[in-house]
ROTITOR-382674 format. One record per residue: y, x, z of N, C-alpha, C in turn. Coordinates in steps of 0.1 Angstrom, whole numbers, plus 5000, padded with zeros to 4 digits. Layout:
N
YXZYXZYXZ/...
END
This chain:
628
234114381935234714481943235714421953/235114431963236214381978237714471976/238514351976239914371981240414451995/240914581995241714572007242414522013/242714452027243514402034244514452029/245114592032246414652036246214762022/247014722011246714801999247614911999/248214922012249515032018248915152026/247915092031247015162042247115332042/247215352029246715492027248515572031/249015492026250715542028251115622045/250615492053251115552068251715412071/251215382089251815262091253315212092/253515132087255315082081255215102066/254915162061255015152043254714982036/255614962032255314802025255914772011/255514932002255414901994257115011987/256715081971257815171969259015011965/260215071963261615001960261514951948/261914841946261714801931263514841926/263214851915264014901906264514851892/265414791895265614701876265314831866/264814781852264814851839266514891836/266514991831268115031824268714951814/269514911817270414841809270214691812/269614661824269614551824270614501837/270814331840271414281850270714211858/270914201866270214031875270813981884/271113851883271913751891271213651906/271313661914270713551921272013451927/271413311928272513221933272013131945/271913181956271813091968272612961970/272312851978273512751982273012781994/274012822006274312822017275112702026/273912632029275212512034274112432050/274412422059274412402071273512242070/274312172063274212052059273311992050/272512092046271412072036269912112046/269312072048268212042058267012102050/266512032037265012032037265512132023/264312212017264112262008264612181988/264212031995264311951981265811971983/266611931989267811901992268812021982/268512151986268912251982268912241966/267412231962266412231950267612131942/267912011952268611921936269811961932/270912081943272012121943271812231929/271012271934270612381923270012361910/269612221910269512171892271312131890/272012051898273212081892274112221887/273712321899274012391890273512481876/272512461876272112481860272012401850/272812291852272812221843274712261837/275212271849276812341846276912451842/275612541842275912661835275812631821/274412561819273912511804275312441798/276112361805276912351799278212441795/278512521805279312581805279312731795/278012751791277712891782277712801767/277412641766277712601753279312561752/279812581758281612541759282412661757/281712761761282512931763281613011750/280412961747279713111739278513001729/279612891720279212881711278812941703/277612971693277513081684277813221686/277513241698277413361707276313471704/276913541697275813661695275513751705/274313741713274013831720273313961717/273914091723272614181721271314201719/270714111728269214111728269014011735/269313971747269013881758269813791762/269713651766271213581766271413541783/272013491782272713451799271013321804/270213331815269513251815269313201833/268813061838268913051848267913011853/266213031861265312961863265612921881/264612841884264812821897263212891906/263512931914261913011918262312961934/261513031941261112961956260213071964/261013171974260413241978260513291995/259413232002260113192018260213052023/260012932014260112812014262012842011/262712892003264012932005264112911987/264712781982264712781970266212841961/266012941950267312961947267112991934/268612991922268313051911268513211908/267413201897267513361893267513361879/268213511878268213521860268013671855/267413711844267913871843268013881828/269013971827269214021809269114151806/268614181796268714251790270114281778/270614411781271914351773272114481764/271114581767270714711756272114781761/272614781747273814881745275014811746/275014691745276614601751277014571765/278014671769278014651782278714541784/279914531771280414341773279414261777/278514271771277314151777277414141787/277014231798276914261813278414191820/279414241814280614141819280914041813/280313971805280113841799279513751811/278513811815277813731828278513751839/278913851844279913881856280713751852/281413711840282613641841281813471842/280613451834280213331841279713311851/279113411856278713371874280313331885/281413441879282413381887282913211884/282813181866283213031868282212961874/281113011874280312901882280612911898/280513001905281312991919282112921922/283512921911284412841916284412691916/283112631909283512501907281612411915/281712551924280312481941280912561950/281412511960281712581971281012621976/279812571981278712611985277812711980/278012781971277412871955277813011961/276713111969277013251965276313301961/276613391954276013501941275713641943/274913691942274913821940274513901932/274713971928274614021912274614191910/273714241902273414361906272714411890/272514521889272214601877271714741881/270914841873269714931875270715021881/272015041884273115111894273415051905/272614941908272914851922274114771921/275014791928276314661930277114751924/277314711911277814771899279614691901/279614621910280814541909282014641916/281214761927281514831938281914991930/281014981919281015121914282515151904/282915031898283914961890285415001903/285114931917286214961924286215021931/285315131930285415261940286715331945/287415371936288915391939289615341951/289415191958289915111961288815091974/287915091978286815121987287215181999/286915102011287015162026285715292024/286515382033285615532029284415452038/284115352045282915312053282015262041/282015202034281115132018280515172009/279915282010279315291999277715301998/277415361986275615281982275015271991/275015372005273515332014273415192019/275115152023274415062029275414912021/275714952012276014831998275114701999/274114721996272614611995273114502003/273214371996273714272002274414242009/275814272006277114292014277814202003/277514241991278414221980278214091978/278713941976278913891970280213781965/279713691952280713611948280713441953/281713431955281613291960283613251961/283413111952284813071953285813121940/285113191933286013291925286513411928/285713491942286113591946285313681952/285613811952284613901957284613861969/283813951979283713881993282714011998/282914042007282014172013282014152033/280614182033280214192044280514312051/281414312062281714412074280714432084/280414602085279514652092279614572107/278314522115277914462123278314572134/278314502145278214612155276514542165/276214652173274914602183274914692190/274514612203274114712216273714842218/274314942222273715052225272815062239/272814972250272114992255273015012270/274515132265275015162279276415082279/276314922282277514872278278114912264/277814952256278814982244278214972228/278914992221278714922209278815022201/277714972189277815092182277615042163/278115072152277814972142276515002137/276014872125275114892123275614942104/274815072108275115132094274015172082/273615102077272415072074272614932064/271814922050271914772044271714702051/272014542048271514432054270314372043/269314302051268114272044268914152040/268214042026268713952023269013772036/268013802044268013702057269113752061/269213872066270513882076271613882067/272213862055273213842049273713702051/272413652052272713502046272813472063/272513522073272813432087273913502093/274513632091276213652088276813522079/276513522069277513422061277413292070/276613262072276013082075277413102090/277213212103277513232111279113262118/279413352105280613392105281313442090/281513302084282313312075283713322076/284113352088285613382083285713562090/285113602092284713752096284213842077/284013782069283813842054285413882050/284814002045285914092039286613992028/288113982024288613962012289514052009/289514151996290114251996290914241983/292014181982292214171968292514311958/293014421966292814501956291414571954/290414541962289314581956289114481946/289414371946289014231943289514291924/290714341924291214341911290514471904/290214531912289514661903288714641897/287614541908286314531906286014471895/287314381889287114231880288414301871/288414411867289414481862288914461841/287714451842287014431829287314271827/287714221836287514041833289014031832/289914061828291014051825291613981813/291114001804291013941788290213811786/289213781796288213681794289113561796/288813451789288213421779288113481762/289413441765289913561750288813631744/288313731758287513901752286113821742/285713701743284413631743284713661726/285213631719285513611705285813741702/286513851705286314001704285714061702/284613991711283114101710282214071696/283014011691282113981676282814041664/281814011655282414101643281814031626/282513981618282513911608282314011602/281114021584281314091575280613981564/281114051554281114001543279414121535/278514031534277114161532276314031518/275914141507274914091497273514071505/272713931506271713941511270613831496/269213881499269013781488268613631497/268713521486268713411490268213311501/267113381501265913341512266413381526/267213481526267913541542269313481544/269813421533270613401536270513181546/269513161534269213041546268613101562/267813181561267613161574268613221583/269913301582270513331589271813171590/271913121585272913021586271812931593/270612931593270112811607269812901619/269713011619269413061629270213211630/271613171636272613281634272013421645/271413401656271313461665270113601661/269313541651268313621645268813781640/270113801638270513921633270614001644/270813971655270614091668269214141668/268314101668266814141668266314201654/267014141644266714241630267614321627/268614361636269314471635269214641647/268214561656267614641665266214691661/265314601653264414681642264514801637/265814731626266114851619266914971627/267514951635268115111644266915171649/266015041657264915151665263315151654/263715191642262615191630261915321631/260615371629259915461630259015441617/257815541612257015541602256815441600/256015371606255015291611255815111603/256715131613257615041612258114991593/258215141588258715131574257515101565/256415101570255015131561255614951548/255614831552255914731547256714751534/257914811539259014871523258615011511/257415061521257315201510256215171500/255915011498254914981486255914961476/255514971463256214921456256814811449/255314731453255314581452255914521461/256614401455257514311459256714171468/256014201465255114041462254614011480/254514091483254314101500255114071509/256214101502257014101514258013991515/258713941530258913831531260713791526/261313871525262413901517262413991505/261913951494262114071481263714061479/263714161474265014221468265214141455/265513981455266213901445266613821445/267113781435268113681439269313661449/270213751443271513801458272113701457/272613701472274113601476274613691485/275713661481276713701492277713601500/277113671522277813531523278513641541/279213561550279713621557278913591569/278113701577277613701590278213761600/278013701609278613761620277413851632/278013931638277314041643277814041657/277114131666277814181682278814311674/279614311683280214481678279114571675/278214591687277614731692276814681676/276114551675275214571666275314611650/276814611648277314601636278014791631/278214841646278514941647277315061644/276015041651274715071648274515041634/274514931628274014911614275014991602/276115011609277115061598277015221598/276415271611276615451611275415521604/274415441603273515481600273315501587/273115621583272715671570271215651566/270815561556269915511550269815451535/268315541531268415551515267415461512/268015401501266915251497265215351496/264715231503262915221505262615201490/261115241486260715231474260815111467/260415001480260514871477262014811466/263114891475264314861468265014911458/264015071457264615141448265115061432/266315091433267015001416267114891418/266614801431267014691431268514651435/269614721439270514651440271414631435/272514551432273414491421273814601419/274314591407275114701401276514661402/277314731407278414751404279614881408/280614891408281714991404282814981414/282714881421283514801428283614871444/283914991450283515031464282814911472/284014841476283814701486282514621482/282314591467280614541464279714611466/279814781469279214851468278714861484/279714851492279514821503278614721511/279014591506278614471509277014511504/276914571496275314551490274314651502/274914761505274414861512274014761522/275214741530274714681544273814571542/273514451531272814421526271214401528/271514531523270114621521269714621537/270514691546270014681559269614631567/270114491568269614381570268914321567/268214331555267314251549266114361555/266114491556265114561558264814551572/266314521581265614481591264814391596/264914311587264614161587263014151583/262914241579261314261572260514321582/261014431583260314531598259914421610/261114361612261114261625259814141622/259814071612258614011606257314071608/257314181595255814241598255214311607/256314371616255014401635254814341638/253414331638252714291647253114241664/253814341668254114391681255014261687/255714221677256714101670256613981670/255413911667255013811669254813691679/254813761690255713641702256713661704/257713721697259513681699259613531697/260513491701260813391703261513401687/262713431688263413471671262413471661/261213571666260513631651259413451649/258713391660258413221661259513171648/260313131653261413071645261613081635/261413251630261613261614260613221603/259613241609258113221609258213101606/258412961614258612821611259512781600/260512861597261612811584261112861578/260412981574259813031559258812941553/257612871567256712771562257312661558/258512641565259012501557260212501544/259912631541260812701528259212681514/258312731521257512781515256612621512/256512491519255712371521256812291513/257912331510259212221502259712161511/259712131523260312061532261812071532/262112221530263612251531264012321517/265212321505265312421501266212531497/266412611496267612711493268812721493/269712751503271012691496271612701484/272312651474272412671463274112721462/274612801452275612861448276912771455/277112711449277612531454278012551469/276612531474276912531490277512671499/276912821490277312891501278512911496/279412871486280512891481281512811491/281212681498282112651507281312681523/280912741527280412831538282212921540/282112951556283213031558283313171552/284013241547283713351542284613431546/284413501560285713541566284613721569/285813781570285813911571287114041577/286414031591286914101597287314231597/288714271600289514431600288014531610/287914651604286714771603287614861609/289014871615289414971618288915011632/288614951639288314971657287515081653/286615071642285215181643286015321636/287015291633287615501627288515501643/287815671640288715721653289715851649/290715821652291815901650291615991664/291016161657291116221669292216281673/293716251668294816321676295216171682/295016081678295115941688294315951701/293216011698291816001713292816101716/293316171714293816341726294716261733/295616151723296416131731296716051742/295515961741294715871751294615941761/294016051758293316151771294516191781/295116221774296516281778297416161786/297316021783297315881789299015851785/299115911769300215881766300515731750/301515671754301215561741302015601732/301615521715301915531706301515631698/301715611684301215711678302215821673/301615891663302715981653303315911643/304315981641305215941629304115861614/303215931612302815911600301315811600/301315801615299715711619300615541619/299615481612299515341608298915251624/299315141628298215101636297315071634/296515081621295115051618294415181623/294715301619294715411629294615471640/294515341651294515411663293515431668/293115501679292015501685291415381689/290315361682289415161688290315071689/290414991698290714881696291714871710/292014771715293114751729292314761738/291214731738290614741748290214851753/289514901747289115071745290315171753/291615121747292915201747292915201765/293215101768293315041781292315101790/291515071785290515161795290615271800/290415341785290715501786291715521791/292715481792294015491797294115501811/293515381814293215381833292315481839/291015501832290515611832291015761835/291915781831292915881828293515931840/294115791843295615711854294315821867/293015721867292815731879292015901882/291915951870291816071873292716171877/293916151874295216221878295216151894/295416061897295616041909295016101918/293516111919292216201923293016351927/293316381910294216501915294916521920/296216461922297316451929297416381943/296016401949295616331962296016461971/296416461979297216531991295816582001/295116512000293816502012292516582005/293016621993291716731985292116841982/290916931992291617081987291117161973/291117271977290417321962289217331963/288217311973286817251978286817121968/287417041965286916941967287216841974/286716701977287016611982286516641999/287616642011287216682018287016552032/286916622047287316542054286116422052/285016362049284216272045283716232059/283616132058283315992069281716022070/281215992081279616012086278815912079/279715822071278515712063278715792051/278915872050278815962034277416052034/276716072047275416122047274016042048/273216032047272015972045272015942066/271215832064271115732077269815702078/268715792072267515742072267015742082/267215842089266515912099267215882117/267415752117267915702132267115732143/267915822151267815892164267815812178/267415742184267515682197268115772210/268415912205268515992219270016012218/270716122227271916122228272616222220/271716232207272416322194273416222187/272816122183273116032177274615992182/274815992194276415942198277116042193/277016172193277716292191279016222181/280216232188281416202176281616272167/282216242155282216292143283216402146/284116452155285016512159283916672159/283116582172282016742172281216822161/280616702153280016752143280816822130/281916792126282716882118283117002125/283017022140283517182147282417222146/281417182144280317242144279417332131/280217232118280117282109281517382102/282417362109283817412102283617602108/284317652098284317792100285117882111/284917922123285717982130285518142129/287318172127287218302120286618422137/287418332144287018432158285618482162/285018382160283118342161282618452149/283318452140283018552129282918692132/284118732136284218842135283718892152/283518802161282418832172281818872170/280518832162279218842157279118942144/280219002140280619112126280519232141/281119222151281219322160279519342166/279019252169277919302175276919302166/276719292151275919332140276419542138/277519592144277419662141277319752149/277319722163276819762176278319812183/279619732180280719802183281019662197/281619762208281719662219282919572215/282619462225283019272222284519332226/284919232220286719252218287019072231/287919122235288219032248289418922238/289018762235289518682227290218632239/291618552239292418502245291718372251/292118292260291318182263292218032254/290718002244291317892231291617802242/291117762253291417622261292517642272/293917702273295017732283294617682297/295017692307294817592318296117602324/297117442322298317452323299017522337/297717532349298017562361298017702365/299117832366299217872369297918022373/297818072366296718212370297318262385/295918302393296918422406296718522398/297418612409298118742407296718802400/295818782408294318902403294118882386/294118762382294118702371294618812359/296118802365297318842358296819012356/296819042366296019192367295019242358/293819142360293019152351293619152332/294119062335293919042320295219112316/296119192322297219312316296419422314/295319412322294819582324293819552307/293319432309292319442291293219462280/294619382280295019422273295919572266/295819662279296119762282294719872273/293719822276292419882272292419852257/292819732252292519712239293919772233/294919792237296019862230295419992227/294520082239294220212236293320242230/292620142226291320152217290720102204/292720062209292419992187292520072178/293220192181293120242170291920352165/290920342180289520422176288520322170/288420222179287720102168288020112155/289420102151289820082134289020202128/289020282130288420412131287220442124/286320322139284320332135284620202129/285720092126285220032117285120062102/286020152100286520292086285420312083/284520382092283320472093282320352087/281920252093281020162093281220132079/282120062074282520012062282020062048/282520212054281920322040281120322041/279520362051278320342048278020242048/278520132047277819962040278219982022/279520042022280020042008279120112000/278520282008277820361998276320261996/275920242008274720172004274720011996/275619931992275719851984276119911972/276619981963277120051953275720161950/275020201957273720301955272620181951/272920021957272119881950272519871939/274019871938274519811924274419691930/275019651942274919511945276919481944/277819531941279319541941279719511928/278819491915279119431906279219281904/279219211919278619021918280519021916/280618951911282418841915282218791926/282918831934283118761945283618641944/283318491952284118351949284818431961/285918271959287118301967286518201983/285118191986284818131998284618302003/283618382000283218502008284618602001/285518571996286818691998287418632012/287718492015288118462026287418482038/286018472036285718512049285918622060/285518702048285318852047286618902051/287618882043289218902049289618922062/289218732067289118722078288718792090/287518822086286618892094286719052098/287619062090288019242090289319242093/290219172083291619202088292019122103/291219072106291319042120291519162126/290619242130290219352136291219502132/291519482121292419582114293719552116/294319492121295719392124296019562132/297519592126298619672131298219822128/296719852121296419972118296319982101/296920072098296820172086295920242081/295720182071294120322062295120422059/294820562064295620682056294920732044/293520652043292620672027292720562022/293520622006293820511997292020521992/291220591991289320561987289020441995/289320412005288720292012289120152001/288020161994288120011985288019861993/286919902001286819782009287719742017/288619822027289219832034290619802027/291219832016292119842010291819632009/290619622000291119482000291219372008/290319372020290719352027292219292036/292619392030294219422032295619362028/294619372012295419321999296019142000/296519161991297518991993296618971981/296118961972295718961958294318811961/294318781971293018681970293518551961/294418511963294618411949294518471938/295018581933294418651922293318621916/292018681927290318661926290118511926/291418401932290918261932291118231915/292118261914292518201895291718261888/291218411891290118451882289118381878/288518351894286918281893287418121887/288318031889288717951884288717901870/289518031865289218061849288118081842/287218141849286018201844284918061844/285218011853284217871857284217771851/286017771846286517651838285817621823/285917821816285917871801284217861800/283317881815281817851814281717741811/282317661817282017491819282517451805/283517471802283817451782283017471772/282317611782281417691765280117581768/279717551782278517481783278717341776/280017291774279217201764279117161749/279117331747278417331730279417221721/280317241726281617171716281316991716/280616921725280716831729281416731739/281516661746282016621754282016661765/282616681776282316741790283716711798/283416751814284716741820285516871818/284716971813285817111815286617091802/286117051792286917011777287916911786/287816801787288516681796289616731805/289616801814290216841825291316951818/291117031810291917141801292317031791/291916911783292616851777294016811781/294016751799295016691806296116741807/295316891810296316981812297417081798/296917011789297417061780297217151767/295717211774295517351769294817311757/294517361745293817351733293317491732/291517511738290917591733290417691718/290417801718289717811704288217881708/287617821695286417831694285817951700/284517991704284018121711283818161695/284118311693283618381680282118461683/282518471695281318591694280218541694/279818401695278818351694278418311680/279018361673278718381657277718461655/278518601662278218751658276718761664/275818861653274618911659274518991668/273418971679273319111688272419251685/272319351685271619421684271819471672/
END
């Protein structure tokens, strides 16, 4: 079968293909050398074995015996363009520390090649930008993010919108991503025109505050009964418990078929011969293996030590988990070209051929046997309120083993918090909402070459903003009542003649005499819109407080200095009324108590937002009660 030329063809000419898109939860790093002075491709090529040889060193100097999630920090060298550079991507599942584990080595490697920029990105794009949004020129955000962002030197560093010819003398920016060439011939071009922002700089690197330190944190020591055979292979191959701990969380039938025989004899860890020794885990992995409620497999049933002891009783459980994951991970199939599941595979043959044998009592007795504080995982929920609330310390009777997670956690949530009050307490947001928004806050896809496109942003907000006068013009001639003469919005500082003056005393002479018969047929008008909306049963909606304003506007304009002598005129009466914040705090309330009940006693912003504020809901009852 012949190949098509153009495998786009069918798309429409310009299509080259949909947007690639990283997998979730993952990262990817690239590391250019930008340097003037480097000529040929090899040249570059040998800069760039140095630096992967300083990372190799530098991840065994920082993340000795480093348990990763799933995937670890990696660097290849690829070649695309005749343009040679490194690349890496991880997988880091459910540990977002992972993800800033790498943020924090890509920055030490920056600093120690001048020539070294980075850019670095995750299935959210420039995740470094999403971190210091707060702190962001209103011109920056995702459309045109795409290689603007990077590290070099130890610091963030962001590319400022270009400007290019319009054609009539004048200049216009270019707003729109930069492809990865034009980044790199800005940088080459004009490196002292790149943004340095240090308080974006500290937002962004606001998680890298603890590092080095955080690197030992993210681990977690336990003390677990395993039988003998697992306990050698986890002491040669410590890293193996992330992948047999992700078995067992992501275990299905299929998965368990191995433990629901009764016989032992199959399987590559039987339930004998226990030791107990101390492993170490990721948090997330340890946190997963501990919540999970699971009842010994047939295989194990009765097999585990006996004892009375909580804490042995403990150790044995988790144990158990491990070892089961350790089996699952073995016998898929699916499994078999893991690199980890390779490895284990090679020590059991050389367990199994005598080459190696068992550790003995002896030995794992001087092994480290250390065992780390379990409090971070209890959550004190009047400690979380009080987090929420972004206040420290505890109660009288709360221990600090007690507190909500750990400092890190605290801290977060905390700022979290910080920056959500400030949001609030922004001067420049009304009860809309975030207002006022910059013209790079709309899609740019669609570039115009004609003379729409200049249009200032001045015009296009009058264009969309509400004018109550325009309103109630067109309220006048939907009901066939003649045009009311509006003052002139643009003055003209120069003097009217006399005819002018004439004219426009004699209109306003006409509209003194005829306001109060207008008010009148607007009376008239009003009630037959009211009987025929109320004959719909259309008067039952809540009004929001956008169409009470309008509406207001649009009448009590017109009604200005006249009197209803019928208190029946409902419409007319509210109109009138001062009560529209009333209808605002109603609909407010009602929105807030929806948004609460919607989230089924889970987490949400309307729970969140009423937490701030103080309020402690009770439960809906009526949603107990039967209907009918």
């Amino acid at each position: 079968m012949d190949v098509p030329e153009n495998d786009f063809k069918w798309f429409g000419e310009g299509f080259e293909g949909f947007p690639k898109k990283l997998p979730e939860d993952c990262i990817e790093y690239t590391l250019y050398i930008i340097d003037s002075k480097l000529k040929t491709s090899a040249d570059i090529r040998a800069v760039l074995k140095d630096v992967q040889r300083t990372a190799t060193d530098l991840t065994r100097e920082l993340l000795k015996d480093y348990i990763w999630q799933r995937e670890s920090f990696n660097l290849e060298i690829q070649n695309v363009d005749q343009l040679p550079f490194l690349r890496g991507q991880t997988n880091y599942a459910d540990s977002i520390e992972d993800e800033w584990l790498i943020v924090y080595l890509l920055r030490e490697l920056s600093r120690r090649f001048t020539k070294l920029w980075i850019k670095v990105v995750d299935a959210d794009g420039e995740f470094l930008l999403v971190e210091a949004a707060n702190a962001l020129p209103r011109w920056l955000n995702p459309e045109i993010a795409d290689n603007r962002v990077w590290l070099h030197n130890g610091k963030l560093l962001i590319i400022p919108l270009q400007h290019a010819p319009t054609g009539r003398d004048r200049t216009a920016p270019i707003t729109r991503s930069l492809s990865l060439q034009e980044a790199h011939t800005f940088i080459s071009a004009n490196p002292s025109k790149i943004i340095h922002s240090p308080t974006i700089e500290d937002e962004a690197f606001y998680r890298l505050r603890n590092y080095p330190k955080q690197i030992t944190e993210n681990l977690q020591h336990s003390l677990i009964t395993i039988p003998r055979k697992l306990s050698y292979i986890l002491k040669e191959r410590p890293s193996s418990i992330s992948p047999a701990v992700e078995a067992f969380y992501l275990r299905d039938p299929i998965a368990m078929q191995p433990l629901q025989a009764k016989d032992n004899k199959a399987l590559s860890f039987p339930p004998a011969d226990f030791v107990t020794m101390s492993v170490k885990f990721s948090k997330v992995g340890y946190a997963q293996l501990k919540s999970q409620q699971f009842s010994a497999p047939p295989a194990w049933s009765g097999k585990l030590p006996k004892s009375t002891i909580p804490k042995e009783v403990q150790q044995a459980e988790m144990g158990m988990k491990v070892s089961c994951g350790f089996e699952m991970l073995v016998a898929d199939p699916q499994n078999k070209d893991k690199k980890a599941v390779r490895e284990i595979q090679l020590l059991l043959d050389d367990i199994e051929s005598g080459e190696d044998t068992l550790p003995t009592d002896e030995t794992i007795a001087s092994w480290d046997m250390r065992q780390d504080d379990e409090s971070w995982l209890d959550i004190n929920f009047e400690d979380f309120e009080r987090e929420l609330a972004g206040k420290e310390g505890g109660s009288a009777n709360t221990t600090s083993a007690g507190k909500f997670g750990d400092k890190t956690a605290q801290e977060d949530l905390r700022k979290m918090v910080e920056r959500f009050e400030q949001f609030l307490n922004d001067d420049k947001a009304g009860a809309e909402g975030a207002e006022d928004l910059d013209d790079m806050d709309f899609d740019d896809d669609d570039n115009d070459d004609d003379d729409d496109s200049e249009i200032s942003s001045e015009g296009e907000d009058k264009d969309v903003s509400f004018n109550e006068q325009e309103f109630a013009r067109m309220m006048r001639e939907m009901m066939g009542m003649p045009p009311e003469e509006d003052p002139d919005p643009n003055p003209n500082p120069i003097k009217p003649s006399s005819s002018n003056d004439k004219a426009t005393s004699k209109v306003e002479e006409l509209d003194s005499d005829d306001e109060e018969s207008e008010g009148e047929e607007i009376r008239k008008v009003m009630r037959r819109m009211e009987a025929e909306l109320n004959e719909a049963d259309a008067l039952n909606l809540d009004p929001t407080p956008r169409k009470i304003a309008a509406t207001k506007a649009g009448v009590k304009g017109k009604m200005k200095g006249v009197e209803s002598p019928d208190m029946n005129d409902g419409l007319v009466e509210k109109s009138q009324s001062d009560d529209e914040d009333v209808d605002i705090d109603f609909n407010l309330a009602k929105n807030l108590l929806e948004s609460f009940k919607g989230q089924a006693g889970m987490a949400g912003p309307g729970g969140n937002l009423m937490g701030m504020l103080g309020m402690q809901l009770p439960r809906d009852e009526d949603d107990g009660k039967e209907v009918g």
